[in-house]
C-alpha positions as CSV (number, residue, x, y, z in Angstrom):
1,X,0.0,0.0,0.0
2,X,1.6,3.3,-1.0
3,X,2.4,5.9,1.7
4,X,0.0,9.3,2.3
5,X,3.1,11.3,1.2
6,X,3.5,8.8,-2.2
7,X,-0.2,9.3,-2.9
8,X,-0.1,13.6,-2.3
9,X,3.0,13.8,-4.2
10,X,1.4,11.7,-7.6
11,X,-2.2,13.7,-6.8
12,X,-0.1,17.2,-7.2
13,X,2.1,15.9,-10.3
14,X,-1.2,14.8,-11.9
15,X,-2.9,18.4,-10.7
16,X,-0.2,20.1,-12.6
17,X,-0.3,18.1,-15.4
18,X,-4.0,18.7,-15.9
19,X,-4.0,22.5,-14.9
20,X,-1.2,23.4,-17.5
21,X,-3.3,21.8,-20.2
22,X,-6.4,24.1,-19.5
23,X,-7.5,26.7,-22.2
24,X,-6.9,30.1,-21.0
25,X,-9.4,33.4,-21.7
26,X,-7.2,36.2,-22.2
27,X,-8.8,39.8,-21.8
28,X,-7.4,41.6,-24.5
29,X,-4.9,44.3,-23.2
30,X,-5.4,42.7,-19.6
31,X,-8.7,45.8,-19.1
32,X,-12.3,46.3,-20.3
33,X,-11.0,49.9,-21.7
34,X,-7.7,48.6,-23.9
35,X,-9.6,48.1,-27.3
36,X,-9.3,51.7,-28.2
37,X,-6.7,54.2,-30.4
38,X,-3.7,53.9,-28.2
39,X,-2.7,57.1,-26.6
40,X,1.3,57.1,-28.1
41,X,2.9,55.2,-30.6
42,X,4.5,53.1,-28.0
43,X,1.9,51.9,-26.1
44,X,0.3,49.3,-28.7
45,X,-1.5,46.3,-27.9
46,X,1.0,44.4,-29.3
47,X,3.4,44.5,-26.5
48,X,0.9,43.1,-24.1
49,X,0.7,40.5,-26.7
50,X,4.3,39.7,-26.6
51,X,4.0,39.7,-22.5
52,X,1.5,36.7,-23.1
53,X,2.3,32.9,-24.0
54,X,-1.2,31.6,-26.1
55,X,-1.8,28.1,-26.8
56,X,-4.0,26.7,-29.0
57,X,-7.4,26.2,-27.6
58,X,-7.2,29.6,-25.3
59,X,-9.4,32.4,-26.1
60,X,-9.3,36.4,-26.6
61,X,-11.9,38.4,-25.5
62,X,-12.4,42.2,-25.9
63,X,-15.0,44.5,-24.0
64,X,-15.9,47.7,-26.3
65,X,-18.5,49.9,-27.5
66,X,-20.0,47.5,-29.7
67,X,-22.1,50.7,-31.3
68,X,-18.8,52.6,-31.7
69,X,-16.2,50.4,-32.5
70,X,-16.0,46.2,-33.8
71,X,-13.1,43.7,-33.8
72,X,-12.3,42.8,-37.6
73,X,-9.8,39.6,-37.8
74,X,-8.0,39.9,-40.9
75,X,-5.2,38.5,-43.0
76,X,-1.4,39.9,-42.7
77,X,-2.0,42.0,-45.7
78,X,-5.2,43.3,-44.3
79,X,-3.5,44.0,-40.8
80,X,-0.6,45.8,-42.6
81,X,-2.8,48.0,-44.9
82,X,-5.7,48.4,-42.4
83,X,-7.9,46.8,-44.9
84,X,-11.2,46.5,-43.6
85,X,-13.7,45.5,-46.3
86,X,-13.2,42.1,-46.4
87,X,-12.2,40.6,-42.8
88,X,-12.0,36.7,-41.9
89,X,-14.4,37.4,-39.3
90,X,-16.2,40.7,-37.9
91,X,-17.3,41.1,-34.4
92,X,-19.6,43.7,-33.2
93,X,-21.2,43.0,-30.2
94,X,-18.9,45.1,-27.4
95,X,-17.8,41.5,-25.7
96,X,-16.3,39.6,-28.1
97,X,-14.9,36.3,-27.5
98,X,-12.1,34.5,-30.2
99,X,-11.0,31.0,-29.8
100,X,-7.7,30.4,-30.8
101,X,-8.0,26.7,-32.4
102,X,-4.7,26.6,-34.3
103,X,-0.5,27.7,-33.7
104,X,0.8,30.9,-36.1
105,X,-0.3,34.1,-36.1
106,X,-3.8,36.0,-36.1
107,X,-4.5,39.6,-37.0
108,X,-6.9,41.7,-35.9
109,X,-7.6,45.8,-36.4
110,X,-10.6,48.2,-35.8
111,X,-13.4,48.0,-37.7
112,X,-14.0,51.6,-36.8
113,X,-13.4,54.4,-39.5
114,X,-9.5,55.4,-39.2
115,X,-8.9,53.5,-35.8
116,X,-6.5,50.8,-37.5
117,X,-4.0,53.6,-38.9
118,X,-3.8,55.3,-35.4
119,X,-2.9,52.0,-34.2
120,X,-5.6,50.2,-32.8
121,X,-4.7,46.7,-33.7
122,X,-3.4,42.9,-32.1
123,X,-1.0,40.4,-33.5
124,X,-1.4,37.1,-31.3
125,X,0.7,34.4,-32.4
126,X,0.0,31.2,-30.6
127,X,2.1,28.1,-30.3
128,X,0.8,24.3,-30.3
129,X,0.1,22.5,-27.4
130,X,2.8,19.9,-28.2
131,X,5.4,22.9,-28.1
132,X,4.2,24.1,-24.8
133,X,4.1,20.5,-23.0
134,X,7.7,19.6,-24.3
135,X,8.7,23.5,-23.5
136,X,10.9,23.6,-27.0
137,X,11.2,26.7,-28.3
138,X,8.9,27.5,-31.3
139,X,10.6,27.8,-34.7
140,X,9.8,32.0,-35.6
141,X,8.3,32.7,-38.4
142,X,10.4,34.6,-41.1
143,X,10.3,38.1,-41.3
144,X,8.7,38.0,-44.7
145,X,5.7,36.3,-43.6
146,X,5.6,37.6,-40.3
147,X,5.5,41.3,-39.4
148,X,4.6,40.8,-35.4
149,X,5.6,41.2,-31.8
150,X,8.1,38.8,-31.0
151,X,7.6,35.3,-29.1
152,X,8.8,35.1,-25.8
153,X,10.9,32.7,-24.8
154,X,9.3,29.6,-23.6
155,X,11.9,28.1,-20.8
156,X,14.7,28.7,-19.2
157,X,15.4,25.5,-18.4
158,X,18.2,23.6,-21.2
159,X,16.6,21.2,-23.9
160,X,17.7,18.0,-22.9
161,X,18.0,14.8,-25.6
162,X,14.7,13.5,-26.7
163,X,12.8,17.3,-26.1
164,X,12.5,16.3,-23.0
165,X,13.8,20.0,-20.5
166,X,15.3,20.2,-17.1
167,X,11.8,20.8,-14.8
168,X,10.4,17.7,-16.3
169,X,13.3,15.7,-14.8
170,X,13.4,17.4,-11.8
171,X,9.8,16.1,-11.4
172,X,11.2,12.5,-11.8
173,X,14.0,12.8,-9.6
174,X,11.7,14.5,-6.3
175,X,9.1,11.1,-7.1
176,X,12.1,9.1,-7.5
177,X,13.6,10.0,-4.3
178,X,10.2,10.1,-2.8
179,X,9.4,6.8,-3.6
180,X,13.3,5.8,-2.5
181,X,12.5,6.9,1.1
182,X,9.6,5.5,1.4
């Protein structure tokens, strides 16, 4: 029969596991009043985006003026042009919700008259599940097809042989040492 501390120690390993897989809701610019002009060129939305990690299977969501303003996603072209006529999808309802279902990057501007061009607009890129579990660092997109905030790293922690990094076998060596003393 396996000790109380064996059994906690497994329960917590298994509670990590599970609550690292869980799809996050992201609140676009981290407040209800970020989807709006920025006040200076250097305060975009995009460097909250670079502050974030998305996975695939989290979700944006944006609280606006749904009378005043909408939430176009759009192609790199129509992000870099501020294109609004033809988006991928068009929001408009002032609490918008996007799932993110696949890795690379999405694009999305203001579908209010001249907001876009004074800067009102997200890049998210979003890495893959398997790239998050293994913590390998995502190959970047090349600067031709990709015109974005930067990825931020995703571990400190040395890639070991197999993809397998340094916390996960630090996790094997506490229950290997746990189950050693017991």
């Amino acid at each position: 029969m396996a000790s109380p501390l064996l059994s906690s120690l497994v329960f917590l390993v298994l509670l990590l596991i599970v609550g690292s897989s869980e799809a996050k809701d992201f609140l676009v610019g981290g407040n209800t009043e970020a989807w709006k002009i920025p006040s200076s060129p250097s305060e975009t939305l995009n460097q909250w985006a670079e502050a974030n990690r998305f996975l695939v299977g989290d979700s944006l969501v944006w609280k606006y003026d749904g009378k005043k303003d909408s939430v176009l996603e759009v192609t790199r072209e129509g992000y870099l042009s501020c294109t609004t006529s033809s988006p991928i999808a068009e929001h408009k309802d002032g609490s918008t919700v996007v799932k993110l279902p696949r890795s690379g990057p999405y694009y999305f501007i203001s579908g209010a008259e001249g907001a876009c061009e004074k800067g009102e607009k997200l890049i998210v890129v979003v890495i893959s599940e398997r790239l998050h579990r293994y913590r390998g660092i995502s190959p970047a997109p090349s600067p031709l097809e990709y015109d974005g905030p930067a990825m931020a790293p995703v571990s400190s922690g040395q890639k070991l042989a197999g993809g397998i990094t340094g916390g996960l076998v630090g996790v094997l060596a506490v229950i290997g040492m746990v189950a050693r003393i017991l």
